[in-house]
VEXVEXDO-26413 format. One record per residue (C-alpha): residue number from 1; residue in one letter; x, z, y. Coordinates in steps of 0.02 Angstrom, whole numbers, plus 32768, in hexadecimal, padded with zeros to 4 digits. Each point is the difference from the previous one (the first is absolute). Layout:
BEGIN
PT   seq   type   east     up   north
PT   NUM      A      X      Z       Y
...
***
This chain:
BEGIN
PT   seq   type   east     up   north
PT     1      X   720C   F1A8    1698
PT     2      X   7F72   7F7B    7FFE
PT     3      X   8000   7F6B    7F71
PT     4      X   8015   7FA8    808C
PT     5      X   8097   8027    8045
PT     6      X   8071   7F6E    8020
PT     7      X   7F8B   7F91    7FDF
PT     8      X   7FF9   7F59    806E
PT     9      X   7F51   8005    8035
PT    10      X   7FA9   7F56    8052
PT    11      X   7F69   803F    8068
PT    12      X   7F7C   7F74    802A
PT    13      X   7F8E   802A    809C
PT    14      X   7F71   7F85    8029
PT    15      X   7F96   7FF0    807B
PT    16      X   7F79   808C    7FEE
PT    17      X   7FE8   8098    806D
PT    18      X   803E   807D    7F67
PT    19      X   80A2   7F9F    8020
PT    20      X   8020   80A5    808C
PT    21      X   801E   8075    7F53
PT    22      X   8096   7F91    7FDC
PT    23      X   807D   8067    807A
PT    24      X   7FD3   808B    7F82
PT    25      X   8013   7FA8    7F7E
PT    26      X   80B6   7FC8    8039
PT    27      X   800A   80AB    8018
PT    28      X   7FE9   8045    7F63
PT    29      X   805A   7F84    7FA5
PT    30      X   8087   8013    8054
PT    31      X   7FF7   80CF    7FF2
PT    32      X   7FF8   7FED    7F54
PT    33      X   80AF   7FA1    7FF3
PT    34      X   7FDA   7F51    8000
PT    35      X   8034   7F5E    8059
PT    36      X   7F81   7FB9    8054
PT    37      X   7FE7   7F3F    804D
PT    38      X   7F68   7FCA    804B
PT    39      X   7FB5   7F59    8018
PT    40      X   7F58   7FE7    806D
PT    41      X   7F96   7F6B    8017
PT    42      X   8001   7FDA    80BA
PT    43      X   7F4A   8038    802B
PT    44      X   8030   80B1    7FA4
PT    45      X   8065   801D    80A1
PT    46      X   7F5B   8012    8056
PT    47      X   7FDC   80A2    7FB3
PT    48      X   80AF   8050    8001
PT    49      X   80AD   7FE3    804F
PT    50      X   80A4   7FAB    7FA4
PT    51      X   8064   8074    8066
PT    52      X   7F9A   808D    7FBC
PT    53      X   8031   7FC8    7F47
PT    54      X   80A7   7FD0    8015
PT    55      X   8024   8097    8063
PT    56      X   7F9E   8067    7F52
PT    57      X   8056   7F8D    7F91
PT    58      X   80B2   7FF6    8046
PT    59      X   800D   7F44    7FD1
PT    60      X   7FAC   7F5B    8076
PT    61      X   7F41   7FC2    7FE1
PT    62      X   7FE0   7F6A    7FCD
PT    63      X   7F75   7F90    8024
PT    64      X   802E   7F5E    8005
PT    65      X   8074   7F88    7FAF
PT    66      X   8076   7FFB    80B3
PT    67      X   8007   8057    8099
PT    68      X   7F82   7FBC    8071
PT    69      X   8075   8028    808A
PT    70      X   80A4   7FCC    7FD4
PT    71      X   8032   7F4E    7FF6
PT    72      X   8095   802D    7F86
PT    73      X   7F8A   8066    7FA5
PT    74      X   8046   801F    7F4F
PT    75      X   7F77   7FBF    7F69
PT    76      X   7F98   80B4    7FC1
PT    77      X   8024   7FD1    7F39
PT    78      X   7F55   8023    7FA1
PT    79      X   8062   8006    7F6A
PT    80      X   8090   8065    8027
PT    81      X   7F70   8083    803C
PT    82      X   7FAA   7FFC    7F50
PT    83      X   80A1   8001    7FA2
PT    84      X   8035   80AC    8075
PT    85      X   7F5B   8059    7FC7
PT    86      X   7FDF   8069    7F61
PT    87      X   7F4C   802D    8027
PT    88      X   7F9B   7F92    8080
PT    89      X   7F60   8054    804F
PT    90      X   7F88   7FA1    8073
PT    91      X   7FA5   8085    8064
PT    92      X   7F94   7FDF    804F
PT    93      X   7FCB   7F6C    7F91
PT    94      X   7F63   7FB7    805B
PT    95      X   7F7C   7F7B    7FAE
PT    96      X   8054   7F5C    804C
PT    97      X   80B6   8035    7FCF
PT    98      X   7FCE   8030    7F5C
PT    99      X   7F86   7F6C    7FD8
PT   100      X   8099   7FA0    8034
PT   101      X   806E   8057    7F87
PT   102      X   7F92   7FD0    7F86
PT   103      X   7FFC   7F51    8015
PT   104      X   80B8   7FEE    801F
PT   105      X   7FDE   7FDA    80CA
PT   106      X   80A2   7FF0    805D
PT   107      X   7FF2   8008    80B2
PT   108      X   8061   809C    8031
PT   109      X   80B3   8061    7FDE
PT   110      X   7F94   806D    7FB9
PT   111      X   7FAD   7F96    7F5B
PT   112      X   8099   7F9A    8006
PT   113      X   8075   80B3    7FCF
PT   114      X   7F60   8040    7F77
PT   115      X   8010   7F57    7FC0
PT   116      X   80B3   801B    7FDD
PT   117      X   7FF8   80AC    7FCD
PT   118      X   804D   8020    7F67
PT   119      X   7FCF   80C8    7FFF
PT   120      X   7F76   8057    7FD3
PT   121      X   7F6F   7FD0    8099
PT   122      X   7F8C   809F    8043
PT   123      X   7F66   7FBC    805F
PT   124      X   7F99   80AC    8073
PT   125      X   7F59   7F82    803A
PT   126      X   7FBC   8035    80A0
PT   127      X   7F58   7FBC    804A
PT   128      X   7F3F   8028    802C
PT   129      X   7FAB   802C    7F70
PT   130      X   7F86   7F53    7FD9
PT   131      X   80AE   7FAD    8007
PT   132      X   803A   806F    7F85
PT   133      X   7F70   7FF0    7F93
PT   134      X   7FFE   7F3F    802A
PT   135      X   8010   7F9A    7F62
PT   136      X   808C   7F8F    8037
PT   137      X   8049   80AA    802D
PT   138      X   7FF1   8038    7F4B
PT   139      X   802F   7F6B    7FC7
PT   140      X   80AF   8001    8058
PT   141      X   801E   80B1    7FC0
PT   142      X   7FEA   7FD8    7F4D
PT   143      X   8068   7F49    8012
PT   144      X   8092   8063    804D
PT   145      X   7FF3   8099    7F7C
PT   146      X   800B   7F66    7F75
PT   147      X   809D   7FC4    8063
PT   148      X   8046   80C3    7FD7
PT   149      X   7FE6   8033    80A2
PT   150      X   7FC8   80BD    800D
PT   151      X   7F72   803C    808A
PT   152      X   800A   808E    8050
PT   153      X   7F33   8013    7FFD
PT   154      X   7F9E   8026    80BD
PT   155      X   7FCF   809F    8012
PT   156      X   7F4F   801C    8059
PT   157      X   7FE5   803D    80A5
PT   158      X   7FD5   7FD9    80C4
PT   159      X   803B   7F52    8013
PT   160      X   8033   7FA8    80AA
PT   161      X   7F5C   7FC5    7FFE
PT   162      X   7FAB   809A    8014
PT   163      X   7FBD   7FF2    7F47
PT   164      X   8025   8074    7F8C
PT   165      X   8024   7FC1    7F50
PT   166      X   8080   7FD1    7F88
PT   167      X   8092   7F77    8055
PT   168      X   8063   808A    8057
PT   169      X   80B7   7FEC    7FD2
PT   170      X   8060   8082    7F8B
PT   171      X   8057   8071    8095
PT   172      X   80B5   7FFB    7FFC
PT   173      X   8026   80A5    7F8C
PT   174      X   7F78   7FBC    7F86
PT   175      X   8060   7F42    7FFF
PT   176      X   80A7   8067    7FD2
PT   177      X   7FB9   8074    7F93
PT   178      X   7FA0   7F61    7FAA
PT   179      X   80A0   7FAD    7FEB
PT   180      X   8078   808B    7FB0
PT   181      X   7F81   8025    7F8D
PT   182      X   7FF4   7F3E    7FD3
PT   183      X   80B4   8007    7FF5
PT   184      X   800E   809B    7F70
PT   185      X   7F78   7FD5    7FA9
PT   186      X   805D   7F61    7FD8
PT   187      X   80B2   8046    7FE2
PT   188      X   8035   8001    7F67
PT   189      X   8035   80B5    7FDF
PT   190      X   7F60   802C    804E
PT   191      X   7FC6   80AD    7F96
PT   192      X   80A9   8012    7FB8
PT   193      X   804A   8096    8017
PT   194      X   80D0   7FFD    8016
PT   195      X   8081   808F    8002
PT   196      X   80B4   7FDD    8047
PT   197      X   8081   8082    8004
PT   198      X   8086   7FDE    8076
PT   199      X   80A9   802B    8059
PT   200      X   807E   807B    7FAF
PT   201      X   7FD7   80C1    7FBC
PT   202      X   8089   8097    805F
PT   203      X   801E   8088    7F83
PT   204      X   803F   80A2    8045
PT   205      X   808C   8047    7FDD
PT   206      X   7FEE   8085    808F
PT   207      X   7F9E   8021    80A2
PT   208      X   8059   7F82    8055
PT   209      X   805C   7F87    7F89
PT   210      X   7FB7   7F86    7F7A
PT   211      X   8029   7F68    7F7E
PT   212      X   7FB4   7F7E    803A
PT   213      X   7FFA   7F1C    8006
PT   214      X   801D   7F7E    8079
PT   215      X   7F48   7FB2    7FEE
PT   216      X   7FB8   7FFB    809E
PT   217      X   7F40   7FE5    7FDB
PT   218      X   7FDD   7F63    8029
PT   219      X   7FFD   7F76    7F65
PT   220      X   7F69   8096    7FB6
PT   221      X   7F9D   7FFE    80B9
PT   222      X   8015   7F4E    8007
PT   223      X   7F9E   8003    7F49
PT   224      X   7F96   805E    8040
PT   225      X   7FC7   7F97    80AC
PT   226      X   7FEC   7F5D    7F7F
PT   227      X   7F9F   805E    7F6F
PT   228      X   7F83   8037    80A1
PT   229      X   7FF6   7F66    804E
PT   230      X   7FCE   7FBF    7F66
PT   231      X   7F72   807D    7FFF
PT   232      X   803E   8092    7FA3
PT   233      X   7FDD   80A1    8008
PT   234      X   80BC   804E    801B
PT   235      X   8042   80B1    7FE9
PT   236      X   80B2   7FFC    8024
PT   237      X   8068   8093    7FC4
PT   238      X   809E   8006    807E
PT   239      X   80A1   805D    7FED
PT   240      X   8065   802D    80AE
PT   241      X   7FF5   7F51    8060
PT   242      X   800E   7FCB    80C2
PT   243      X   7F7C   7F7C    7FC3
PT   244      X   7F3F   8011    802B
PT   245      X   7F75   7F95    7FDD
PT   246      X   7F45   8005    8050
PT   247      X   7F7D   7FA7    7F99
PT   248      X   7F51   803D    7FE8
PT   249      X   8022   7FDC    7F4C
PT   250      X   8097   8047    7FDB
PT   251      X   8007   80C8    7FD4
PT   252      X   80B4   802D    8028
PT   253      X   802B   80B6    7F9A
PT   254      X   80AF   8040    803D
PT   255      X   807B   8067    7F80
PT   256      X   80A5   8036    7FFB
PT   257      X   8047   801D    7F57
PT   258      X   7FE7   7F9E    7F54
PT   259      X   7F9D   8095    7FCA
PT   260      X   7F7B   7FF5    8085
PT   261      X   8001   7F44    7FF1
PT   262      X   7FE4   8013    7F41
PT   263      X   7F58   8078    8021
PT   264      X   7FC7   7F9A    8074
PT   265      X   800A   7F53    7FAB
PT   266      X   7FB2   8043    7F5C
PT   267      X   7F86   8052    806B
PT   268      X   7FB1   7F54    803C
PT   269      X   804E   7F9F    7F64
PT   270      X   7F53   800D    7F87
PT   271      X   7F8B   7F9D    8093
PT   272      X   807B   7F90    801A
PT   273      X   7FF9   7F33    7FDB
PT   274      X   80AC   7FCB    8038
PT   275      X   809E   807D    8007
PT   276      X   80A8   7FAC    8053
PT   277      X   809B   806E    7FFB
PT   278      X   8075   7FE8    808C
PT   279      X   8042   809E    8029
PT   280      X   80AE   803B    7FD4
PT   281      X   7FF8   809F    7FB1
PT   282      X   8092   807B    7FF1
PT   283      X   801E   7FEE    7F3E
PT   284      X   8047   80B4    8006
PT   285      X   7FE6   80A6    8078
PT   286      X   8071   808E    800E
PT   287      X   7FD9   8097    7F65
PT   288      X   7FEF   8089    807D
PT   289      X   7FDF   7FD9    80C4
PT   290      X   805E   809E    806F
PT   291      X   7F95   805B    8066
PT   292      X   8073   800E    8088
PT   293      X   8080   7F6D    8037
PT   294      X   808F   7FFF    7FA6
PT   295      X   809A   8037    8047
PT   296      X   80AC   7FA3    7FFF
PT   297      X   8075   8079    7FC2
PT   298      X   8044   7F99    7F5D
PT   299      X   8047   7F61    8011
PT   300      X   7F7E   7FC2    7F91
PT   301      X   7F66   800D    7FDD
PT   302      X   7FB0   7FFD    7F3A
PT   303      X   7F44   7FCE    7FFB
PT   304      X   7FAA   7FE9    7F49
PT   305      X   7F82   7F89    800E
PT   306      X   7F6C   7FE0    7F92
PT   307      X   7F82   7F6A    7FDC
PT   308      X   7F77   7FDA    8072
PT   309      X   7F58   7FBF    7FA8
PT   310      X   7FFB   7F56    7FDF
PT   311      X   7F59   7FCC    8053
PT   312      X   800B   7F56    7FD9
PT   313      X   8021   802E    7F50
PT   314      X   7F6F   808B    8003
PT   315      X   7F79   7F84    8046
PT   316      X   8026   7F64    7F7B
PT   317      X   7FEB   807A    7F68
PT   318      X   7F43   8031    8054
PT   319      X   7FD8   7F55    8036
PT   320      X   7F59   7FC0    7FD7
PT   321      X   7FBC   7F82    8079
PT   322      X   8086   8004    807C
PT   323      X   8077   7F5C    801C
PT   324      X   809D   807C    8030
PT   325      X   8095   7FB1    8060
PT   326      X   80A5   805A    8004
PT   327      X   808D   7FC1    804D
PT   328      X   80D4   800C    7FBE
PT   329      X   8084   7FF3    8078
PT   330      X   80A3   7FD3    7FA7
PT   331      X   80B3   7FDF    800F
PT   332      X   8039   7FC2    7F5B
PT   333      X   7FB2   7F9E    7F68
PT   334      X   7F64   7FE6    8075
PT   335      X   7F7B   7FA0    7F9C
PT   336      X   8032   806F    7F69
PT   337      X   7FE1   80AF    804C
PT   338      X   7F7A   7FB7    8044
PT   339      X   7F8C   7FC2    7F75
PT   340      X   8035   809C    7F97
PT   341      X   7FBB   8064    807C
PT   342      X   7F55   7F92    8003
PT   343      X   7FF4   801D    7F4D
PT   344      X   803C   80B8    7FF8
PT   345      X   7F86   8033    8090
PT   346      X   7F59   7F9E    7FAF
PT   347      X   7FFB   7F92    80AF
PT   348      X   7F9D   7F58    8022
PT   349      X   8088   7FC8    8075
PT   350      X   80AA   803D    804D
PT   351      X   8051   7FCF    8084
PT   352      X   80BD   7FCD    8007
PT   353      X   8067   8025    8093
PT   354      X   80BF   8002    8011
PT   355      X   8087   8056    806E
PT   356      X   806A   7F73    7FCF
PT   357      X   7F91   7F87    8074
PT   358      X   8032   7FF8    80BC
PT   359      X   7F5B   8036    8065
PT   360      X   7FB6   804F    7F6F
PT   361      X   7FF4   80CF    7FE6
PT   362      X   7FE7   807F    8070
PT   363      X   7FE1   7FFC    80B3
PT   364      X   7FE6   7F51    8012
PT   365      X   7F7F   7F97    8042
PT   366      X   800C   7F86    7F65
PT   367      X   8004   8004    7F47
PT   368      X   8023   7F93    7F88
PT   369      X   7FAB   801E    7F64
PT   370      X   7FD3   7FBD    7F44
PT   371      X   7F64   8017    7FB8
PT   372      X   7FF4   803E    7F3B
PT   373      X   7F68   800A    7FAE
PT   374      X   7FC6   804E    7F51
PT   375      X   8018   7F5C    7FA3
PT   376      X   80A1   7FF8    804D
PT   377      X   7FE6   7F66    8066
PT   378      X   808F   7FF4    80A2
PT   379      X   7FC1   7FE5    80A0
PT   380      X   8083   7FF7    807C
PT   381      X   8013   7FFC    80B8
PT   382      X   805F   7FD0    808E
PT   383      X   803F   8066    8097
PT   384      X   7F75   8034    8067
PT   385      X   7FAA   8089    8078
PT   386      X   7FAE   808C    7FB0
PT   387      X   7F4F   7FD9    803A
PT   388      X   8015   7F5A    7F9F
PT   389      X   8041   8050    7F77
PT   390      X   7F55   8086    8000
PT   391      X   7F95   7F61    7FFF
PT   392      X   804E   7F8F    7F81
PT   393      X   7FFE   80BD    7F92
PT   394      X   7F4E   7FF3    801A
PT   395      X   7FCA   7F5E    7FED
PT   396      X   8058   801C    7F48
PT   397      X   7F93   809E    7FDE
PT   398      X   7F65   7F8C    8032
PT   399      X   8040   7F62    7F7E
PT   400      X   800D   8083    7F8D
PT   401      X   7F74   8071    8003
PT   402      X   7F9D   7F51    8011
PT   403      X   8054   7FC1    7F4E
***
C-alpha cells in the first residue's frame, strides 16, 4: 500500500501541452489508493478532455466557478475544494500560472482554490527551456518555495518546441514517486524501526484441538497501518488472524504458538526502536501435546498445563534503547493490575483496556482504552474505533520519544 492511500488529492492542470500526462497521473494516483479531484483552468481543456479526467478520477472537473451551461448552476466553492485536499499538486504548472501564484493573481478557480489551500502545495513546471531558465521564471520558483511550496524540478529533454533542453515536465511515475518520497522523508517516525505483535497465540493440545483467545487481530494490525503511515519501518509478528494488511512498509511474520512468537520477537527485538505489544498470548500451554487426537472414552478429560514465556516480561529486562509498549486487558481492579504490570515488566507505557467497557475487547471494531505511562501519568479515552485508537497510541509514542 502507497503513503498515499486515502489521501484526498487536488490535481491542478494548466494550460500547457504536458497537461496530456495528467490522465496518467489521475491514473496512478488513483491506483495507488487515493481520492482524487481535479480542477483545470479553462484553456487546460485545450490539451485534454474533462470527460477524460472525470471518467480517470471518478468525481466531476471543475473549471469554473458555475456551470457555463446551466442557469441553476450550483456555485463550484474554491474553499470547500482546498479544505477537501491533503496534498495539492499543480501539474503541469506553466510560467503564467505560476508567476501568478506568486503574486497572489486571482483570475481563475484554479489560483482562487491554491490560494485557499491549507495543505501542503506540489508545483511540476513545464515549459521551453529559455522560459525555464528565464529570470522572472526563476524568480517565481524561489517566491513560491519561500511561500512552502515544494517543486517538483523539470527534467530535460525534447520539448514541444523541438528544442531539447531542460523545461520538460517530471512524467507522471516520477511526480508520484517525487511526492511519496517528500511525504516519508517528512514523517515523523521516518528511520524508526517498530515491532507489533498481534492477535492471539493457539497452543496444541493435540493434532486437531488447542487452547486458544477471542482476539481477533485487529487493534495490533491497526497499530501497525498507523506506525507505517507514519513512516515506519514495520515487522508485524501475527498469531492465527482472518486480518491482512498490504503496506510496502510493513513486514508481516505469521506464528502460531507463544513459543514461536517468543523466537521470533527476540529475534528482531535488538534492531528495534519502538516495540508495542498487542497480542494476547496464551499465559499457559498444555505439559505434553498427544501425538494422536485424543479419544473420548472418559467423561473427562485431565490436562496439566504449564507456563508459557512471558515475552513481554523477557524483552523489558533486555531493553536498552527500545520505548516497549505492552498492553493489560483486565476485569477487576483495572488501573491497579495495570500499573503493576508497567512497573513489573520495565515498560515506557501500557495500555489499559477493560472487558467491563461495552464495545471494548475482543472482536470489536472499537476500543476504549487508558493510557499509563512510566511516571504514572493517566491518560484516558473515550469509546472509539480501533484505527483511532492505533493513532492517538502513536501520537503518544511521538510526545514522548520527543520529551
Amino acid at each position: 500500500m502507497s503513503i498515499l492511500s486515502g489521501k484526498h488529492i487536488l490535481l491542478g492542470i494548466t494550460a500547457g501541452i504536458a497537461a496530456y500526462k495528467t490522465a496518467s497521473l489521475v491514473r496512478l494516483f488513483v491506483k495507488f489508493g487515493a481520492h482524487v479531484k481535479v480542477v483545470m483552468t479553462p484553456a487546460s481543456k485545450e490539451f485534454v478532455t474533462p470527460l477524460t479526467l472525470s471518467t480517470l478520477s471518478k468525481n466531476p472537473v471543475y473549471s469554473s466557478f458555475t456551470s457555463e451551461d446551466d442557469d441553476n448552476a450550483v456555485w463550484n466553492s474554491h474553499v470547500d475544494l482546498a479544505l477537501w485536499a491533503d496534498l495539492m499538486i499543480i501539474a503541469p504548472a506553466t510560467a503564467n500560472t505560476l508567476s501568478k501564484m506568486a503574486n497572489g493573481v486571482c483570475d481563475n478557480l484554479l489560483l482562487a482554490t491554491y490560494l485557499s489551500a491549507k495543505c501542503p502545495v506540489y508545483f511540476a513546471p513545464a515549459m521551453d527551456l529559455d522560459m525555464y531558465k528565464h529570470p522572472t521564471a526563476l524568480r517565481s520558483f524561489q517566491i513560491l518555495k519561500s511561500f512552502g511550496n515544494i517543486m517538483i524540478p523539470a527534467t530535460s529533454g525534447e520539448l514541444a518546441s523541438g528544442l531539447i533542453g531542460e523545461g520538460r515536465m517530471a512524467e507522471p511515475e516520477d511526480i508520484v514517486s517525487f511526492i511519496e518520497n517528500d511525504i516519508l522523508n517528512k514523517l515523523p517516525l521516518k528511520g524508526k524501526k517498530v515491532l507489533i505483535t498481534a492477535g492471539p497465540t493457539y497452543e496444541a493440545i493435540d493434532p486437531v484441538r488447542f487452547i486458544g483467545n477471542h482476539s481477533s487481530g485487529k487493534m495490533g494490525f491497526e497499530i501497525a497501518k498507523a506506525a507505517a503511515n507514519l513512516g515506519a519501518e514495520v515487522i508485524l509478528i501475527s498469531g492465527p488472524t482472518a486480518q491482512t494488511v498490504s503496506h510496502s512498509l510493513i513486514k508481516v511474520l505469521s506464528v502460531v504458538s507463544a513459543e514461536e512468537m517468543y523466537n521470533t520477537v527476540h529475534q528482531y527485538y535488538n534492531n528495534i526502536d519502538i516495540a508495542i505489544l498487542s497480542a494476547a498470548v496464551a499465559d499457559f500451554k498444555p505439559k505434553q501435546v498427544a501425538f494422536q487426537k485424543i479419544k473420548k472414552n472418559d467423561n473427562t478429560l485431565t490436562l496439566e498445563l504449564e507456563k508459557t514465556k512471558d515475552i513481554l516480561a523477557s524483552l523489558g529486562a533486555i531493553k536498552k534503547q527500545q520505548f516497549l509498549v505492552g498492553f493489560a486487558l483486565e476485569t477487576n481492579n483495572e488501573l491497579e493490575n495495570a500499573k503493576a504490570k508497567l512497573k513489573a515488566k520495565n515498560l515506557n507505557l501500557i495500555v489499559l483496556n477493560s472487558l467491563n467497557d461495552k464495545g471494548a475487547g475482543f472482536k470489536t471494531e472499537t476500543n476504549k482504552v487508558t493510557f499509563i505511562d512510566n511516571y504514572e501519568n493517566v491518560n484516558e479515552f473515550q469509546l472509539k474505533s480501533k484505527a483511532e485508537v492505533a493513532k492517538d497510541l502513536l501520537n503518544e509514542i511521538i510526545k514522548q520519544l520527543n520529551a
